[in-house]
Structure formats: structure tokens, C-alpha cells
mmCIF file of the N, C-alpha and C atoms, coordinates in Angstrom:
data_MODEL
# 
_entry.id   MODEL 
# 
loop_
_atom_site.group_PDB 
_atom_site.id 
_atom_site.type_symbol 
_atom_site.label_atom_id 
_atom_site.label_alt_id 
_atom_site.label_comp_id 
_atom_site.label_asym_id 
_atom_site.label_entity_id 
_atom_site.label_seq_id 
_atom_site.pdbx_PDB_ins_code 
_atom_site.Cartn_x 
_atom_site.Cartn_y 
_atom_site.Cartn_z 
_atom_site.occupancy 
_atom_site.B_iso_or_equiv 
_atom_site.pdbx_formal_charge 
_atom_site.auth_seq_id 
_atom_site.auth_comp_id 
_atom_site.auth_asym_id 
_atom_site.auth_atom_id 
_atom_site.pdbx_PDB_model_num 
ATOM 1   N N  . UNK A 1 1  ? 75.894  107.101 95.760  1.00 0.00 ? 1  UNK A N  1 
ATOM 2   C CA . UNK A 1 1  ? 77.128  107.061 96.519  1.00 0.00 ? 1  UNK A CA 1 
ATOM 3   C C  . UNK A 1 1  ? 78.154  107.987 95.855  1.00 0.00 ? 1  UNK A C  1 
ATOM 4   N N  . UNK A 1 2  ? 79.278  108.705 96.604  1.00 0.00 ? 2  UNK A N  1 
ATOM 5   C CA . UNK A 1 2  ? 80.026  109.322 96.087  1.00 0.00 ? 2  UNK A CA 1 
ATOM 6   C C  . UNK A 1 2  ? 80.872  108.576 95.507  1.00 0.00 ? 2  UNK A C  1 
ATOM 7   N N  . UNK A 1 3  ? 81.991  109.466 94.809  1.00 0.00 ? 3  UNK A N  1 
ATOM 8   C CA . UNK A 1 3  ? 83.108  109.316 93.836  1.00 0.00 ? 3  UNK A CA 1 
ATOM 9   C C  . UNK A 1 3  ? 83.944  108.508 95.518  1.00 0.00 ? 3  UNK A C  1 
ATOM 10  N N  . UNK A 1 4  ? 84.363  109.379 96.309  1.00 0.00 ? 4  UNK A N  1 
ATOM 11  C CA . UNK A 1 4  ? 84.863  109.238 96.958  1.00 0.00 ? 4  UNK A CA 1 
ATOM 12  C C  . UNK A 1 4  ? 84.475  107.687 98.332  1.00 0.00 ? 4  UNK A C  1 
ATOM 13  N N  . UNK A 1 5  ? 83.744  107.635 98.286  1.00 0.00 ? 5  UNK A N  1 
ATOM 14  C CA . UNK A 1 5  ? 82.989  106.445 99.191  1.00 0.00 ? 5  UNK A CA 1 
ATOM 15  C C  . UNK A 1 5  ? 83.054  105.616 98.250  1.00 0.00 ? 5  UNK A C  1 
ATOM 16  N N  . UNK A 1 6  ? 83.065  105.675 97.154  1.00 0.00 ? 6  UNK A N  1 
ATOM 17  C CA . UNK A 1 6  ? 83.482  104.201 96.041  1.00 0.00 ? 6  UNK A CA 1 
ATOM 18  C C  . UNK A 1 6  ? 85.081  104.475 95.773  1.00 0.00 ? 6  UNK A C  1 
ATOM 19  N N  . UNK A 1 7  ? 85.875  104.849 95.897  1.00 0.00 ? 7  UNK A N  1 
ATOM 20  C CA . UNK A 1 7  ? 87.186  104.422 95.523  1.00 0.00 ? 7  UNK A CA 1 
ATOM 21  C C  . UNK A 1 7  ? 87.567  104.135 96.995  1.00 0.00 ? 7  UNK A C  1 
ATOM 22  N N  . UNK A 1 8  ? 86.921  104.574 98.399  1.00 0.00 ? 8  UNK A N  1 
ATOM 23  C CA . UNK A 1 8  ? 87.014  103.467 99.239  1.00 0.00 ? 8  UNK A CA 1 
ATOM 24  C C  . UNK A 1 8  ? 86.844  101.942 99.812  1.00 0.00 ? 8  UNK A C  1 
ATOM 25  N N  . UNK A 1 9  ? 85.527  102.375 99.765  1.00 0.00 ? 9  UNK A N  1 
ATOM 26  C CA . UNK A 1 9  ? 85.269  101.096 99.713  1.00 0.00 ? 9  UNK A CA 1 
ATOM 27  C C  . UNK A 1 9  ? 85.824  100.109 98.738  1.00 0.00 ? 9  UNK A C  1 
ATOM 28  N N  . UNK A 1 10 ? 85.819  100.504 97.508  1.00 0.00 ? 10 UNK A N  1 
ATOM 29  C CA . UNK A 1 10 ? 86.595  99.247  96.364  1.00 0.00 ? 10 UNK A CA 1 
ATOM 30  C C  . UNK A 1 10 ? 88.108  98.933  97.197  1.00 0.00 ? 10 UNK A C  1 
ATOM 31  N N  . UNK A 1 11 ? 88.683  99.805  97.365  1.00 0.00 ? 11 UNK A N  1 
ATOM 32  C CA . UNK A 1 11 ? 89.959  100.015 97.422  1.00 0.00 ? 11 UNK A CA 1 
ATOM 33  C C  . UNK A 1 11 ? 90.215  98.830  99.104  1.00 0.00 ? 11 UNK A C  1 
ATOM 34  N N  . UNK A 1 12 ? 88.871  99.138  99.848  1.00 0.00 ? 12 UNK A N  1 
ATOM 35  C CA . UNK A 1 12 ? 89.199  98.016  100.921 1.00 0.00 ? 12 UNK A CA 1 
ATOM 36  C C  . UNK A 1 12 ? 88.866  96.816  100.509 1.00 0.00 ? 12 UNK A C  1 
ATOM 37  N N  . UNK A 1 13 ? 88.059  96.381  99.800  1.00 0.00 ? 13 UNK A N  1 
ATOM 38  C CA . UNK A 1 13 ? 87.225  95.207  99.692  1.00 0.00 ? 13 UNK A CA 1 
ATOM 39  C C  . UNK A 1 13 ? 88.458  94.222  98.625  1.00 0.00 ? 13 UNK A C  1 
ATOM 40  N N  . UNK A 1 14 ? 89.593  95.161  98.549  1.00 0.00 ? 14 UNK A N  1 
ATOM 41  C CA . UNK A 1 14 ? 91.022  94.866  97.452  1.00 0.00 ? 14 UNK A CA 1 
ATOM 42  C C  . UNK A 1 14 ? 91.965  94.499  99.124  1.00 0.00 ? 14 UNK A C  1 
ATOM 43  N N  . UNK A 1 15 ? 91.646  95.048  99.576  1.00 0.00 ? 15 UNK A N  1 
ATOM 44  C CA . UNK A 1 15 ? 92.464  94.732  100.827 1.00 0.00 ? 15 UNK A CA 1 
ATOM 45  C C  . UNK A 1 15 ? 93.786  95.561  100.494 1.00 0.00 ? 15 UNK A C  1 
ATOM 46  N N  . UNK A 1 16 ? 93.845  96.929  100.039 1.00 0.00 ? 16 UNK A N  1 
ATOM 47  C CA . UNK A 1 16 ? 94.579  97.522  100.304 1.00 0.00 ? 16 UNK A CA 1 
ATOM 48  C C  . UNK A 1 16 ? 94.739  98.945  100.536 1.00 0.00 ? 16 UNK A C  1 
ATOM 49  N N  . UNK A 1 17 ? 96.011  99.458  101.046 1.00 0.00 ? 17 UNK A N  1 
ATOM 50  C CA . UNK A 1 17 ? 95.883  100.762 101.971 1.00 0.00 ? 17 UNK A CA 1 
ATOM 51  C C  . UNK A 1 17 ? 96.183  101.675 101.096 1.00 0.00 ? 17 UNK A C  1 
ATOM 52  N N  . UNK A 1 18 ? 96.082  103.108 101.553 1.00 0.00 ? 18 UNK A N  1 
ATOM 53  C CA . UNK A 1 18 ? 96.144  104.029 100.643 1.00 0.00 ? 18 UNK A CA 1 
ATOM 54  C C  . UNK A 1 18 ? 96.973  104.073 100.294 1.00 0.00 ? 18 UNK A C  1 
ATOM 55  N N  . UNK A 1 19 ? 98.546  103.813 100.551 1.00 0.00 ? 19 UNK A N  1 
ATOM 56  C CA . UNK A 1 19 ? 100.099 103.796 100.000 1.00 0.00 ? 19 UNK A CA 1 
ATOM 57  C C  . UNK A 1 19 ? 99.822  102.681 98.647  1.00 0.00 ? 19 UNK A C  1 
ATOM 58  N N  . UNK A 1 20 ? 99.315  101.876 98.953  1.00 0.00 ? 20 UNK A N  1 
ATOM 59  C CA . UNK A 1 20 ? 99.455  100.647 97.719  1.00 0.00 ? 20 UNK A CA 1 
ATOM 60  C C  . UNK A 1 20 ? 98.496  100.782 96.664  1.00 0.00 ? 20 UNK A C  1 
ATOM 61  N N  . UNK A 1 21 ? 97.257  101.398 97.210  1.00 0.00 ? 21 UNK A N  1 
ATOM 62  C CA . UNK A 1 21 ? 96.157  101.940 96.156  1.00 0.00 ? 21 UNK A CA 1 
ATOM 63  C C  . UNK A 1 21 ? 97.546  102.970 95.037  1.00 0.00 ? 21 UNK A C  1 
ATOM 64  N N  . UNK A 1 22 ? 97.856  104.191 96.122  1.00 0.00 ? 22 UNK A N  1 
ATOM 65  C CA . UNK A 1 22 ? 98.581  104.829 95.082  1.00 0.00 ? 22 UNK A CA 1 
ATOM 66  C C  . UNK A 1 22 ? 100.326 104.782 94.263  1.00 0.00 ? 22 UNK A C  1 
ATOM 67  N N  . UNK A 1 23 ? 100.585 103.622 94.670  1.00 0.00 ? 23 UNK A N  1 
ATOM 68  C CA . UNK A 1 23 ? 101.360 102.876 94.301  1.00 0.00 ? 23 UNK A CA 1 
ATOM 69  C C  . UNK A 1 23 ? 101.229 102.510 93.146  1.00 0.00 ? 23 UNK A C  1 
ATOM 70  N N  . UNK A 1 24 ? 99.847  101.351 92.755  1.00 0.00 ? 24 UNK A N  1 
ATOM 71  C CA . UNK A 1 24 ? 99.217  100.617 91.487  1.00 0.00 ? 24 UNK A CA 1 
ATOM 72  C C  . UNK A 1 24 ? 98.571  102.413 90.715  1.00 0.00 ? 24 UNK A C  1 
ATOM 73  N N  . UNK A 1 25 ? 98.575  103.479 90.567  1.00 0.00 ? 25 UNK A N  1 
ATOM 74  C CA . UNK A 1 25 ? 97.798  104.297 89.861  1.00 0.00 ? 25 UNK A CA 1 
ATOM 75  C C  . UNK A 1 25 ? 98.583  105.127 89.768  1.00 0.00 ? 25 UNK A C  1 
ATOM 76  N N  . UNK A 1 26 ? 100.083 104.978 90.427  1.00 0.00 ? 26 UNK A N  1 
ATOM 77  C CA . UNK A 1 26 ? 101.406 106.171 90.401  1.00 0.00 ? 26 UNK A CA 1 
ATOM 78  C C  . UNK A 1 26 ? 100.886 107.352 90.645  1.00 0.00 ? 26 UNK A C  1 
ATOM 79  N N  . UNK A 1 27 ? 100.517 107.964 91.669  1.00 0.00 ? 27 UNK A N  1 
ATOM 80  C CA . UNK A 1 27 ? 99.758  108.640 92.711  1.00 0.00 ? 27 UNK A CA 1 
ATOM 81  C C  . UNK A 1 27 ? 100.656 109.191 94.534  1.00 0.00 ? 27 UNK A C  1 
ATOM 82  N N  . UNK A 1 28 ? 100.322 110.002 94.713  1.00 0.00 ? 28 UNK A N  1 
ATOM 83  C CA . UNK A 1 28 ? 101.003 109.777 96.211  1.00 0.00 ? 28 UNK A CA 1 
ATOM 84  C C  . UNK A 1 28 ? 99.973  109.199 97.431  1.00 0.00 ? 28 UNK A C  1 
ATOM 85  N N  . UNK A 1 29 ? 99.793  108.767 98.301  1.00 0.00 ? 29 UNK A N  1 
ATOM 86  C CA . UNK A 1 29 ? 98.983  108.623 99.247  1.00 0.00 ? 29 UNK A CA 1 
ATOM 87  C C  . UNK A 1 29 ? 98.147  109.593 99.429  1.00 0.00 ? 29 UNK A C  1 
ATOM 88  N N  . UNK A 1 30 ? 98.819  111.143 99.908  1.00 0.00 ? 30 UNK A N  1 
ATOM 89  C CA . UNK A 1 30 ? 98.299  112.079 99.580  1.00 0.00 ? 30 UNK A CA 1 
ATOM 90  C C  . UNK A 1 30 ? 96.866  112.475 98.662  1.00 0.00 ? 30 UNK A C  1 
ATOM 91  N N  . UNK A 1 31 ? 97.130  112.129 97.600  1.00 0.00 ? 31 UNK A N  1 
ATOM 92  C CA . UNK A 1 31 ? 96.394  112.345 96.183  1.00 0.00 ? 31 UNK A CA 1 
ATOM 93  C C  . UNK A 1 31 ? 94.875  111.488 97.025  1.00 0.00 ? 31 UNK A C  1 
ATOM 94  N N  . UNK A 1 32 ? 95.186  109.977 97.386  1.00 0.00 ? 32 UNK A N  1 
ATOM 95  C CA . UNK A 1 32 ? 94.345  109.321 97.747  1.00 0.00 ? 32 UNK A CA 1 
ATOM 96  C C  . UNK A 1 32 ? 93.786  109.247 98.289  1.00 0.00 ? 32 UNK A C  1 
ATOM 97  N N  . UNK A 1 33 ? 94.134  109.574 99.473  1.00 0.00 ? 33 UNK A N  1 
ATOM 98  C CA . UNK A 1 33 ? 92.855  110.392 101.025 1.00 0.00 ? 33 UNK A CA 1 
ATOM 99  C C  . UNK A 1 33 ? 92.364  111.750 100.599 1.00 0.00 ? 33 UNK A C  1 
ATOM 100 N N  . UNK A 1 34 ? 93.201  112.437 99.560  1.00 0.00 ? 34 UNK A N  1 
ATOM 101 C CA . UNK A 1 34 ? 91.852  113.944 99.260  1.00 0.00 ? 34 UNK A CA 1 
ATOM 102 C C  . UNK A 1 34 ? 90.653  113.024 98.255  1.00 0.00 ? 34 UNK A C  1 
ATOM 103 N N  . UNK A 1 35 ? 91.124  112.214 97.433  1.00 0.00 ? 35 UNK A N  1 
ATOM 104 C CA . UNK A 1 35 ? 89.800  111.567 96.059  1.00 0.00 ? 35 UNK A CA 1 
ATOM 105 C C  . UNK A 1 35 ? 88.854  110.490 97.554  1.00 0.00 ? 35 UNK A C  1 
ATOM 106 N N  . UNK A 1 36 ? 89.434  110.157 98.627  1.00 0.00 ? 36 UNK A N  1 
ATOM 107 C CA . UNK A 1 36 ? 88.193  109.799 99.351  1.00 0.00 ? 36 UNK A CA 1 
ATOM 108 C C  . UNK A 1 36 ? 87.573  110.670 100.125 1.00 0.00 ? 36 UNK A C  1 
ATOM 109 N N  . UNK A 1 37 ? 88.448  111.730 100.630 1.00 0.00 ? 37 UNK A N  1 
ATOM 110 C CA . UNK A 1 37 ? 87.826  112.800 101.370 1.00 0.00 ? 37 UNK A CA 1 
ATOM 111 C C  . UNK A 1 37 ? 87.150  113.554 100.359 1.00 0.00 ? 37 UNK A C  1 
ATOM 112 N N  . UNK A 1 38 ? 86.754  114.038 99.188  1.00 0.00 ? 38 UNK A N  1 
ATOM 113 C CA . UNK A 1 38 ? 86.201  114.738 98.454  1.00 0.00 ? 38 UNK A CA 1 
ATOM 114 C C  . UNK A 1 38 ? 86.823  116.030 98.214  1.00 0.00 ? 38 UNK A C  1 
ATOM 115 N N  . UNK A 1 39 ? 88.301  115.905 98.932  1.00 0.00 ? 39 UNK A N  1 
ATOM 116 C CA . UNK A 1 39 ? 88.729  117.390 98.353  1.00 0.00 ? 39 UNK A CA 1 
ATOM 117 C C  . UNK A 1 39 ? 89.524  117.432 97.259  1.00 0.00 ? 39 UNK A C  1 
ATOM 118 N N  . UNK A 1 40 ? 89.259  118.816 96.757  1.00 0.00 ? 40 UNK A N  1 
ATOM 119 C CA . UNK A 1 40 ? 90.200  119.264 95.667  1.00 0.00 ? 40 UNK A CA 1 
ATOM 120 C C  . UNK A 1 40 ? 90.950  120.309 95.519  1.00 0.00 ? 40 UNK A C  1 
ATOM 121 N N  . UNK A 1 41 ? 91.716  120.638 94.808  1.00 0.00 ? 41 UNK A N  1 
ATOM 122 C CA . UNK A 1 41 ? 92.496  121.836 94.672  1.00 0.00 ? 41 UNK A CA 1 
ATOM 123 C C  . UNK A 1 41 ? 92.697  122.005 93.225  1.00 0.00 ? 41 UNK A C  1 
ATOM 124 N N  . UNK A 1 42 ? 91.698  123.362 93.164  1.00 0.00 ? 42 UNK A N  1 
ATOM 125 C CA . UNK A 1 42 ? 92.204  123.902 91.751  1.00 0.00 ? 42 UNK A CA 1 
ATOM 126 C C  . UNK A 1 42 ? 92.702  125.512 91.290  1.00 0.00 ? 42 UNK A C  1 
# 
């Protein structure tokens, strides 16, 4: 399984949305749908 399909799934099975995932990891939402979508920017 990916990086990305596991910080989803965990992240639902927590019952929470991508604002509050990156809330608890001081993150933007943003940040959080590219680490499930698999993108990056370097």
C-alpha cells in the first residue's frame, strides 16, 4: 500500500478531515491532499 493510501485511510478510520489531520501535525490542508494524492514538489 502506498504512503499516501495509508495516511488516508488512518486519517479516516480517526474520523477526521483533512483540515484537522493538518491542524494536529501544523500542516495546511493543502500539504495533506498532495501526501494522499502522491504529489510532490521539489
Amino acid at each position: 500500500m502506498e504512503l499516501g493510501s495509508q495516511i488516508r485511510k488512518r486519517r479516516q478510520a480517526l474520523g477526521l478531515s483533512q483540515d484537522e489531520l493538518a491542524a494536529r501535525v501544523y500542516a495546511t490542508r493543502q500539504s495533506v491532499s498532495n501526501w494522499e494524492n502522491g504529489v510532490s514538489h521539489s
